[in-house]
N, C-alpha and C positions, 0 to 999 in steps of 0.2 A: 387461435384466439386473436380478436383482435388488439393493439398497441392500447387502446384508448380505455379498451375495459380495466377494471379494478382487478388487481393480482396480491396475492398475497405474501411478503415478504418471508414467513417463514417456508411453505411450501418451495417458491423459487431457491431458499436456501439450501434447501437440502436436494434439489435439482442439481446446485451448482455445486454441491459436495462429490455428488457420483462425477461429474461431469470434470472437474479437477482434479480426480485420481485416477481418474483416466488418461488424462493428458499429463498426470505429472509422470505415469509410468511408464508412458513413450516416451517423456524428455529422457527419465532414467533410464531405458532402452537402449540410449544415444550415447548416454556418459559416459565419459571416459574412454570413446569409439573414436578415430578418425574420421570426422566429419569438415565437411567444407563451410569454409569461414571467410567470411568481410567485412569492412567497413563501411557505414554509410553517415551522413556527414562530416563531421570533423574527425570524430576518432570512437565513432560508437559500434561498436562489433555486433555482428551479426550473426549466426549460422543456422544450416539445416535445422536444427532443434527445432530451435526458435520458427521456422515456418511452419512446421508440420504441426507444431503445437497448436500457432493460430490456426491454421486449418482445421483441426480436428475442434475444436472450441466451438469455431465459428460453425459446422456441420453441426454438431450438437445443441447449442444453442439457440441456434436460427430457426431448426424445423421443427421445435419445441413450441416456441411463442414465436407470431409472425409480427412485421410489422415496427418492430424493435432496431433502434437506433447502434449503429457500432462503431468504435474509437478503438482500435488496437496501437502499441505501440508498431508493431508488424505488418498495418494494412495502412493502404494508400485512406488517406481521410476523404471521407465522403460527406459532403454539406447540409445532406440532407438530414445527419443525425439533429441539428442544430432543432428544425421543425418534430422530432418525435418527444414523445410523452415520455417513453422509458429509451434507456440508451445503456446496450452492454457496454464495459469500460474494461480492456483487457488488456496483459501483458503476457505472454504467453511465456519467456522467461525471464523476471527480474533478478536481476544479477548476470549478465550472461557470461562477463568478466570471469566471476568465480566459477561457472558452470565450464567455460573451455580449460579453466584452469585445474580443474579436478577437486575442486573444494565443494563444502556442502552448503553455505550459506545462499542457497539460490532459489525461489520460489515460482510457483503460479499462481495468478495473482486475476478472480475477475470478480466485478463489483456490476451492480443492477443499481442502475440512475432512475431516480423519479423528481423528474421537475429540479434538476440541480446538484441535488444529493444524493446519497447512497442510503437504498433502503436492502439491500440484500448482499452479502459477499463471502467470498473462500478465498482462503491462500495456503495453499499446500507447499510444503516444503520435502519434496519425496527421499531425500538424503537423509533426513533425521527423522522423519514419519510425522511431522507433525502439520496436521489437519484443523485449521483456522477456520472458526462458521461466526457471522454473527447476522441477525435479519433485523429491522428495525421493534421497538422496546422485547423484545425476545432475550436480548444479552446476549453474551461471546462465550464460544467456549472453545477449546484445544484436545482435540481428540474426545470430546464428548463432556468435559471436564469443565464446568465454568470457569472463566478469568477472570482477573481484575486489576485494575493500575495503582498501584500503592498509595493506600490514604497520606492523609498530613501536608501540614503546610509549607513546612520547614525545609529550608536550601543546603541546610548540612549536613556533610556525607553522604552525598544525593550519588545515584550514578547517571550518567550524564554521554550520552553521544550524541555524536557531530564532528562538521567537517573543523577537520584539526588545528588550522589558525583560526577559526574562529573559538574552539575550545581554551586555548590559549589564552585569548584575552578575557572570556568567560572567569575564567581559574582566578584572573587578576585581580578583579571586584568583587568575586560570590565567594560565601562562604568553604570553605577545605569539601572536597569532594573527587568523585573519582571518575577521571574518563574512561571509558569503554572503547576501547575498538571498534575502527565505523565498520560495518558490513559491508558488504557487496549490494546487498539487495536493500534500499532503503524499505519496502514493505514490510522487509522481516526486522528489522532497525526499529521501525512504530509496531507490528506487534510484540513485540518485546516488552514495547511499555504497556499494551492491551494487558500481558500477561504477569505485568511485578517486578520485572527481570531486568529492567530500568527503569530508571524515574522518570526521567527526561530525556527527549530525544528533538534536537534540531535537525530540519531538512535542509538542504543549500537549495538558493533562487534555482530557480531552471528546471525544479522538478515537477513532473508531468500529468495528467490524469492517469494513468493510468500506474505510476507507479505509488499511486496515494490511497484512490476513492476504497479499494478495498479495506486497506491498513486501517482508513480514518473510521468508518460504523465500527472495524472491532475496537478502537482505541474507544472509541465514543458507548459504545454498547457495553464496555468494561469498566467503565466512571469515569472516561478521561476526556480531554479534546486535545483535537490536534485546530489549529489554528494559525491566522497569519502573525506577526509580532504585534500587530493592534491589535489581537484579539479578536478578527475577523473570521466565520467558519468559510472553511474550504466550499466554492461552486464551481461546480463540474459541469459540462459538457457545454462550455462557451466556446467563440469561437477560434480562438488562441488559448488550448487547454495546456495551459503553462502558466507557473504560480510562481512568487515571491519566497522568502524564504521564510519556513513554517516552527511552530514549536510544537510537540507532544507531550501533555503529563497529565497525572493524577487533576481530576476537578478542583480537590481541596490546594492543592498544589500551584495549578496552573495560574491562578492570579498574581503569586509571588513572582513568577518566573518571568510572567509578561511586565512585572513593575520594571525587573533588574532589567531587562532586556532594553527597555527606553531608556536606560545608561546613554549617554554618546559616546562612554568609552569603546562600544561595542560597535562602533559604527568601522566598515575597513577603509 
């Protein structure tokens, strides 16, 4: 088909369900295997998994619908996603940290851009079975299950992840609550709040399209947003797809959290 015609988000949804248990059962395939590993920039590891995964995505993905823009964390960036109408956004393992280290906090992660946003996405996590869908107003569900991101407005006893000096100074001003353990995979860190299971979840600056757009529809399609500290919504597939640093919560929630946030105690 072609990029430009009208697709429908829950269809592509569930394209991208088969299409991520697929791939997450190769990563798991791999796990726990003696596999070759690198670094590529400063200190971000790489290995086999991790390619074969984007391959196998991008093989399925591409000869499905033509025409389609691609962003992987995995693949050399190509400029021309910038000019398509829809644009895959994919990570093929987020967390990969946790994944050479034998943990289970690590997911696959791809999200369907329309003009910006995310209208379709999965993120499987094959270590703990659990299978993330959401397509736009359709809602999120976890293994077939609807989610949702904890109502209320209120900052107390909230649970709360992010990166650790900034929770820190969090702790100092907001009311008594409790930090979380940051994960490996920031995806599964925002669907966590999709699913209740946190309240609140900040991203550190630096993080990427593709370890977001998926997480943000289900956080979004669960009653939540994820958003910049102005309260700005996440856009995707620009040309430096690298973002500020983000807040995740409950709708009813998330205004309190953006007020406290404009603290300048919070500034590092």
């Amino acid at each position: 088909m072609r990029a430009t015609e009208a697709v429908d988000p829950a269809d592509v949804a569930a394209e991208l369900a088969a299409c991520v248990r697929e791939a997450g059962m190769l990563a798991l395939s791999m796990f726990k295997s003696p596999i070759k590993t690198w670094t590529k920039g400063a200190s971000s590891p790489v290995c086999e998994a991790d390619i074969a995964v984007d391959r196998l995505l991008r093989e399925r993905l591409t000869s499905r619908r033509s025409g389609f823009g691609w962003l992987s964390e995995e693949a050399d960036d190509d400029d021309r996603r910038l000019g398509a109408h829809f644009v895959w956004v994919v990570d093929p393992i987020d967390g990969t940290r946790a994944y050479l280290a034998g943990l289970p906090d690590w997911a696959i992660s791809v999200a369907l851009i329309e003009i910006g946003r995310p209208i379709a996405a999965c993120l499987y996590a094959p270590v703990t079975e659990e299978l993330f869908v959401a397509s736009t107003d359709n809602g999120a569900t976890c293994n077939g299950a609807a989610i949702a991101a904890t109502p209320g407005a209120s900052l107390g006893d909230i649970r709360i992840a992010g990166p650790k000096d900034f929770l820190k100074r969090f702790a100092a001003i907001a009311p008594p609550c409790t930090a979380v353990p940051r994960m490996p995979s920031l995806a599964l860190r925002l669907a966590r709040v999709a699913q209740g299971a946190i309240d609140v979840a900040i991203a550190s600056a630096d993080s990427h399209d593709w370890d977001l757009a998926a997480a943000d529809l289900l956080v979004h399609e669960a009653g939540g947003l994820l958003t910049s500290f102005a309260g700005h919504a996440v856009i995707y597939n620009q040309p430096v797809p690298r973002h500020q640093m983000l807040v995740a919560a409950g709708r009813d929630r998330h205004p309190t959290v953006i007020e406290l946030l404009g603290d300048e105690r919070l500034a590092s």
